[in-house]
Each structure stands twice: as C-alpha cells, then as structure tokens.
C-alpha positions as CSV (number, residue, x, y, z in Angstrom):
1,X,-39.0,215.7,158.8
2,X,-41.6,216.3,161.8
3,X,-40.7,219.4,163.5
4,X,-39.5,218.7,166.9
5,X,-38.6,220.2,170.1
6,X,-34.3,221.4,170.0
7,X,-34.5,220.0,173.5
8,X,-35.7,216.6,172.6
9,X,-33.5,216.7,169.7
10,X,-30.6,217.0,171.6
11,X,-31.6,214.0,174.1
12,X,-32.5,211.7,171.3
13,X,-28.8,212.7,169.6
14,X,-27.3,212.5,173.1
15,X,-28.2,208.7,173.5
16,X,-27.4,207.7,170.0
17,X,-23.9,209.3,170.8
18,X,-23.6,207.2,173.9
19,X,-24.9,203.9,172.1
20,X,-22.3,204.9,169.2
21,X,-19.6,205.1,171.9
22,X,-20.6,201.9,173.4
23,X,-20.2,200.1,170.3
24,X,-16.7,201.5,169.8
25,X,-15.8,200.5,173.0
26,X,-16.9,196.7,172.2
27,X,-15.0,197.1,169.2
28,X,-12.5,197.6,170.9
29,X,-12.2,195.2,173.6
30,X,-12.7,192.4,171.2
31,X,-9.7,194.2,168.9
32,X,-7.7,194.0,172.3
33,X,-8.9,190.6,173.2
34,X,-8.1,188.9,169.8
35,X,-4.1,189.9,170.9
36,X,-4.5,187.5,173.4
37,X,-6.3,184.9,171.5
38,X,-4.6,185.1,167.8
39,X,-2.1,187.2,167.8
40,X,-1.5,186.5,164.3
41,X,-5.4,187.3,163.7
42,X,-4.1,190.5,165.1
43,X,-1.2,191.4,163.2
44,X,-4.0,190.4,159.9
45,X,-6.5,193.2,161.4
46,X,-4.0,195.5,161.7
47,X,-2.5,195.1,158.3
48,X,-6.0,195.2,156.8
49,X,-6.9,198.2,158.6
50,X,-4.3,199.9,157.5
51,X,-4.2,198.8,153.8
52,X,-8.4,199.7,153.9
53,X,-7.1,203.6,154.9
54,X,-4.5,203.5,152.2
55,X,-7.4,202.5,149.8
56,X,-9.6,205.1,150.6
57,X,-7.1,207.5,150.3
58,X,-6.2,206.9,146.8
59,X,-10.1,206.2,145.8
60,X,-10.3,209.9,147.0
61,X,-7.2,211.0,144.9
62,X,-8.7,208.9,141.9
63,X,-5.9,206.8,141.9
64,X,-6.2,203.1,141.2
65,X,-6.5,200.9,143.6
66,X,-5.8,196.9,143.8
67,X,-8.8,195.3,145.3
68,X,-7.3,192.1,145.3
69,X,-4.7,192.3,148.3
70,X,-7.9,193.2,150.5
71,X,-9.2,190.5,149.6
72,X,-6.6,188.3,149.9
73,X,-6.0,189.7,153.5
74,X,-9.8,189.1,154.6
75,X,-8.8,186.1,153.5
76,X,-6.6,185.2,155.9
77,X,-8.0,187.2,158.3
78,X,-11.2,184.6,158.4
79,X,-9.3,181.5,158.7
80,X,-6.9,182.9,161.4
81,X,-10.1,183.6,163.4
82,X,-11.1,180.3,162.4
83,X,-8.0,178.9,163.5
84,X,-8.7,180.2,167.3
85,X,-12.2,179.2,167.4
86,X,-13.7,183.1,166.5
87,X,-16.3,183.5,164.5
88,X,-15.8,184.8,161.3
89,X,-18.2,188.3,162.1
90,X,-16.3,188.6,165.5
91,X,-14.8,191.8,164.2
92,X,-18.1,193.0,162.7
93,X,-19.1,196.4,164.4
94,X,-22.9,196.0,165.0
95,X,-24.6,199.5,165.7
96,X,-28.1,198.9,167.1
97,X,-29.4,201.0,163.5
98,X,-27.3,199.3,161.1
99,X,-29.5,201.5,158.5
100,X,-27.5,205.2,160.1
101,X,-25.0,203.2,162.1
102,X,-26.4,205.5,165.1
103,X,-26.0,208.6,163.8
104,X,-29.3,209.1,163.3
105,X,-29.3,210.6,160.1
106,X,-29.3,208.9,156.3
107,X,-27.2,211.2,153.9
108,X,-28.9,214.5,154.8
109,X,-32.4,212.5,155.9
110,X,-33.5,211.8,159.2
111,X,-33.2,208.2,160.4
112,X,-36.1,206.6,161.4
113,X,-34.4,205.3,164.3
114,X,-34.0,208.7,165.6
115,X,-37.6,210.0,164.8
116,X,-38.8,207.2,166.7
117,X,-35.8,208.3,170.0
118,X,-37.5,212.2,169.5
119,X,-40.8,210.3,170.1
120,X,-39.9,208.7,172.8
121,X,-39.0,211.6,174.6
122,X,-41.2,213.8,173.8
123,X,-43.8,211.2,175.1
124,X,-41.6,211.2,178.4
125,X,-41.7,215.0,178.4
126,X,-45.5,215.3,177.6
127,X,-45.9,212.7,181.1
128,X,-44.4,215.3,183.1
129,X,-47.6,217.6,182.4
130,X,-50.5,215.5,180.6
131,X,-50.8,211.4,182.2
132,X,-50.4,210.1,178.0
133,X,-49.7,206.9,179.6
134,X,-53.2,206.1,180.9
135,X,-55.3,208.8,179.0
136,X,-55.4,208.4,175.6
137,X,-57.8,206.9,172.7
138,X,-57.4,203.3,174.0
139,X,-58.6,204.5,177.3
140,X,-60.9,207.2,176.8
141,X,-64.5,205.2,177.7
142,X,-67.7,207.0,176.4
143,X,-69.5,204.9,178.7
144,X,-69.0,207.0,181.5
145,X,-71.0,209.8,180.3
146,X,-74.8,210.0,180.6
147,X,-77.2,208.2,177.5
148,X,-80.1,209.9,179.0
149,X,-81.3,212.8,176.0
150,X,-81.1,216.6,176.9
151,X,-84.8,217.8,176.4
152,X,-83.8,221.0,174.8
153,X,-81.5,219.5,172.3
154,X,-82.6,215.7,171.8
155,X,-78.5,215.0,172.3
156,X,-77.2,212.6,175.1
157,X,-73.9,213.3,176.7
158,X,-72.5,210.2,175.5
159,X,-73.6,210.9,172.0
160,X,-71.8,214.3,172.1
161,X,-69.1,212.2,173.6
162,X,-68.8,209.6,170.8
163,X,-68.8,212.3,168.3
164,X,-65.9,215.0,169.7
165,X,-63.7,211.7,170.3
166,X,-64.3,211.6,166.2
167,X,-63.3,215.0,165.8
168,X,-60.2,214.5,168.1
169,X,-59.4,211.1,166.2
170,X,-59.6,213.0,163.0
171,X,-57.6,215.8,164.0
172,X,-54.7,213.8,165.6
173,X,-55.2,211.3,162.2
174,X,-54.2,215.1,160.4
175,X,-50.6,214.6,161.8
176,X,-49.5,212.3,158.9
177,X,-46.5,210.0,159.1
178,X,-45.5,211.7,155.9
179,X,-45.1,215.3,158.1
180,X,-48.0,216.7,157.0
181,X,-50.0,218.6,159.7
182,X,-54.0,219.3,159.4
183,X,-55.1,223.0,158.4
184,X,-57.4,223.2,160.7
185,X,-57.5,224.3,165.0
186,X,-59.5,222.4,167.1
187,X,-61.3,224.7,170.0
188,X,-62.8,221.9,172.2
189,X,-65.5,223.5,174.9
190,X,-67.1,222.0,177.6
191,X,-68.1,222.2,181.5
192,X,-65.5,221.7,184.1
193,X,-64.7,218.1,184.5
194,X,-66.5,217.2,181.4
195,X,-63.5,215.5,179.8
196,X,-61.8,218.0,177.9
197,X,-58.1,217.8,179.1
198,X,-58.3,214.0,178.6
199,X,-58.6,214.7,175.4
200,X,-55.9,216.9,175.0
201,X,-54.2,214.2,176.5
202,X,-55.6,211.7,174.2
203,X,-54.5,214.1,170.7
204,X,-51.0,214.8,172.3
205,X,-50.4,210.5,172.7
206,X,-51.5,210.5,169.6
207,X,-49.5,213.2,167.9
208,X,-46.4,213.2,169.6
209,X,-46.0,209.5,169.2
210,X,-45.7,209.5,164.9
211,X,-42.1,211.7,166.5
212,X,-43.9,215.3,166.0
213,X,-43.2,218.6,168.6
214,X,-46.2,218.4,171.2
215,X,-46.5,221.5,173.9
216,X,-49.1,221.6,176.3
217,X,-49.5,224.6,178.3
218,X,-52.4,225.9,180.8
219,X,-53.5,229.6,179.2
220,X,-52.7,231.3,182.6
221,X,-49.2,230.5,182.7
222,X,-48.7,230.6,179.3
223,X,-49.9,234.0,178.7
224,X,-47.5,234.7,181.7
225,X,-44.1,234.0,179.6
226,X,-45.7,236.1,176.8
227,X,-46.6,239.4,178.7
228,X,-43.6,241.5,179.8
229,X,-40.3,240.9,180.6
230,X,-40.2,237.2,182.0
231,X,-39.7,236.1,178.4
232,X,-35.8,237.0,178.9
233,X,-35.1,234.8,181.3
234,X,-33.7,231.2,180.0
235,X,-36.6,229.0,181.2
236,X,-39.0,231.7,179.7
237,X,-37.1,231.8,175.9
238,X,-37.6,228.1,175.6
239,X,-40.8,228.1,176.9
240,X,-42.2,230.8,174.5
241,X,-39.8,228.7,171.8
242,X,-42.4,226.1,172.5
243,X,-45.0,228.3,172.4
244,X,-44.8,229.3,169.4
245,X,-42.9,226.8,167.1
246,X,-44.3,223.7,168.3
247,X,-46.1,221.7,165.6
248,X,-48.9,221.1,167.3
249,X,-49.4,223.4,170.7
250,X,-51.9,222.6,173.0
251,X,-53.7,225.1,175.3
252,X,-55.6,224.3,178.4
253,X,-58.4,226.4,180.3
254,X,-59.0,229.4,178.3
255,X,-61.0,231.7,179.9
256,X,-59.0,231.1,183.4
257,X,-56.4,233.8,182.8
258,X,-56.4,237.3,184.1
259,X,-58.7,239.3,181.4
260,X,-56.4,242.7,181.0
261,X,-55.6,244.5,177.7
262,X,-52.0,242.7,177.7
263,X,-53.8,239.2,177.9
264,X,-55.3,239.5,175.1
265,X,-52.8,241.6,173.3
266,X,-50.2,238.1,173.6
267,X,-53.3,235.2,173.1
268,X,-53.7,237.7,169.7
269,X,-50.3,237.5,169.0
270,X,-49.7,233.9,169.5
271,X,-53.0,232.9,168.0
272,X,-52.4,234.5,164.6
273,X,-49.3,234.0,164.1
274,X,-49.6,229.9,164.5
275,X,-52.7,230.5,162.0
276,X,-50.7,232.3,160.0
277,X,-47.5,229.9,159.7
278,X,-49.6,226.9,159.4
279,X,-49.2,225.4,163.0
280,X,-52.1,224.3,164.5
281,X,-53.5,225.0,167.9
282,X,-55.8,222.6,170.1
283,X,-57.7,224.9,172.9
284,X,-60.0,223.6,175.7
285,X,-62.1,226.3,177.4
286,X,-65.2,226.2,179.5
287,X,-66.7,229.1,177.8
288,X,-69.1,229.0,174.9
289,X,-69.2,231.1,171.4
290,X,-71.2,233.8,173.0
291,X,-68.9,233.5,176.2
292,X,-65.9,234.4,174.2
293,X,-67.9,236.9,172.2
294,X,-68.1,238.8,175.5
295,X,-64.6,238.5,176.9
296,X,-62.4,238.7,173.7
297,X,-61.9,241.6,171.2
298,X,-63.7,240.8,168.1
299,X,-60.3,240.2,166.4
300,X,-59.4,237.4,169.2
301,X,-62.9,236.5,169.6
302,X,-63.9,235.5,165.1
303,X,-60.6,233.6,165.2
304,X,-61.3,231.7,168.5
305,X,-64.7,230.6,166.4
306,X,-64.3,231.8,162.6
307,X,-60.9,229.2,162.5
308,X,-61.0,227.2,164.4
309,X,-63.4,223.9,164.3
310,X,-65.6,223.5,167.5
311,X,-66.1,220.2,168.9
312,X,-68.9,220.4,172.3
313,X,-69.0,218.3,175.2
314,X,-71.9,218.5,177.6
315,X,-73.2,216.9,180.9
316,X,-72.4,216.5,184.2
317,X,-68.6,216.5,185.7
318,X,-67.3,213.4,185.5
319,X,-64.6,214.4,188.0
320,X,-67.8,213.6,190.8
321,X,-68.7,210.1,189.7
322,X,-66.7,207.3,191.1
C-alpha cells in the first residue's frame, strides 16, 4: 500500500469510525422502532440474533450446526416485516463500503475506500501550503510564457515550458497506482517567478491524489527542524517525520537558506538518505549547475546534478504579467 502520512492515517480512520458508528446507530433505531411497529417482528430478530451467536459459537468449536432453524426463522422474520408494511432489507446494515464494511481494511489489505479518504486529506493538507486546487496540470497554461526564440539558444520560453511540464507529467505518472514510486529526483531550476512552485504544485495534485504521502516544505525552514535542537520539540518530530519518510517530498527555494557548514551538513543528510531508501525528492531552486557547484560541497553539489534529472525553465517572471 502507498506510504502515507500517520497523521492523515489517523483522520481517514477517524471518519470511517464515525461513519461505522453512524450506521450502528441507524441500526439501532430501526431495531428500536420495529418494537413499536411489529413487535412480533421483534421478538423474530431477537430470537434470530441470538440463535446466529449460538451458531458461530459452535462453528468455532467445530461442532455441528443446524442451518435449517435460521432459516426457518428468517423466514418468519420476512413475512412479519411483511406483515407491518417493512421491507424485507429494513434490517439490513448498509455501511457506505459494503466491500470493508468501513473498516477500511480487506483481511490484512487496505481498502480502497480508505486509500481514496488518505487522499482526500492529504489533498486538504497539501491546500494549506501549495493552492492544488487551482494549480495543477489542468491549469497550468504554457501560453503564458514567451514564443519568441532566445538568440543564444534557438529555445523559446514556451518551448522550455511545454517540455519540463513533460518531465513533471512523467515524473508524477512514476507514482503508479500499483505503489510503485519512480527512481529518479527531479531538480526543477528556473528564475524567480518563472513557474517553478506551480509545478510542484502541479506533481503534488498529481501524486497525492492516487492516496500517496506528499510533503512540501520551503528549504529554509526545513533545514531549520533539521539543524539543532528544535527537532525535539512535538511539532518539529513530525515535521522531520515528513521530512524524511514521505514518499515523495517536495522542496522549495533552494539556494534561499542560510549557507553555514550545519546547512549543508542536514540538506546532505536528508538528501542521501531519501536517495538511499528509494524516496524521491522534487527540488525547485533558482540557481543553475554551476551555481550549486559554487555554494555546495562537492558531495551535496554531484548529487544535487549527478541524481537527480534537471528539467529548465527560462524567461521572464510571469509573476509581472497580468
């Protein structure tokens, strides 16, 4: 099953609890209703219940059971109901997922029900930092970047557009339904305002919706729960939690954070070990190869552009069209 946030988890669990609790509770005012409109209907439901424990009981003991008195009492059961107008299903519990019966889980496999609850959420997470709603691949228009060709490279900005939306396509298209997750990092560069958080945005709609564990983070203040202390704190475990665990993890201005020894020392640490365990990393930066060639250790630095697949965006910043 996708990997997915323990805090999203337990809100998607959380609401199929309720919704299993709400279902009891019909059960049970119809159980107390049918008193009042059959009451031998009742005494039938009662008997039946009762014989229905009984015969699991001694299924469970491998002792024989007679299948023939529960049938005789649904029996009678239906045609009291009949008899005062009910429906013959009006005792029929009816959980929204009749495949789990809202618990979210199939034997020891996840429900598809609840994968599609952890989605949900996470999207509604994912909205408090990134706007998924209104910038993703159905709204990401290439239109708005320039057609006129650079001279030095013959490339348009809308041609370099068109062709890192690919790249994002095919690296969101890596997070299978199936729970595989692409190989590859994606290190997306570009000038300010030339489009690269939408895209983050546009991968993390993507991702998080086929129920996988999406954590965006700005570089600054994720660096900040990995340096020092502040990792103690609550807030500060899950965060780094997220950090470091989440299937995909997406990282946001690199290049903006303080540039000190213990910087670089955590973006190392973090880096590697989600290249090491398989877990890939999307990062935006405004810096180019030789840029981070410069700042960076060579360590940081070869797996910043050695493993990670570079997708350009160039032009002017959108951010001061109308």
């Amino acid at each position: 099953m996708p990997a997915t946030d323990p805090r999203i988890l337990n809100r998607a669990q959380a609401i199929l609890s309720a919704r299993r609790r709400q279902t009891d509770d019909a059960c049970s005012r119809r159980i107390t209703g049918l008193q009042r409109a059959s009451p031998e209907a009742a005494r039938l439901y009662a008997e039946l219940s009762t014989l229905r424990a009984e015969t699991l009981g001694r299924m469970l003991r491998m002792e024989d059971t007679d299948p023939n008195q529960t049938r005789r009492l649904q029996t009678e059961l239906d045609r009291a109901l009949q008899t005062a107008g009910l429906p013959a299903d009006y005792l029929t519990v009816r959980p929204d997922c009749p495949a789990c019966g809202d618990t979210g889980y199939i034997d020891a496999a996840r429900c598809g029900c609840l994968t599609k609850l952890c989605a949900s959420e996470q999207l509604a997470l994912l909205e408090t930092v990134l706007p998924v709603q209104t910038q993703n691949f159905s709204t990401f228009d290439e239109t708005r970047f320039s057609a006129q060709k650079s001279p030095e490279t013959g490339l348009s900005p809308r041609l370099s557009a068109s062709k890192v939306l690919r790249q994002c396509r095919e690296f969101a298209d890596g997070f299978a339904d199936d729970q595989a997750i692409p190989k590859d990092s994606l290190l997306l560069m570009g000038g300010p305002g030339s489009g690269k958080t939408f895209l983050l945005s546009c991968i993390a709609q993507a991702v998080a919706a086929k129920g996988f564990w999406v954590h965006y983070a700005q570089t600054p203040a994720a660096l900040s729960v990995l340096e020092g202390e502040r990792f103690r704190r609550d807030a500060d475990t899950s965060e780094r939690d997220s950090l470091q665990n989440a299937a995909l993890l997406l990282l946001d201005d690199l290049g903006a954070e303080w540039n000190t020894p213990s910087s670089q020392s955590a973006l190392f640490v973090l880096i590697s070990q989600r290249l090491n365990e398989g877990r890939p990393t999307a990062v935006a930066t405004i810096l180019r190869p030789g840029a981070i060639a410069e700042r960076y250790p060579p360590q940081l630095a070869s797996r910043l552009t050695g493993a990670f697949k570079t997708a350009v965006l160039f032009g002017e910043d959108l951010r001061n069209k109308s």
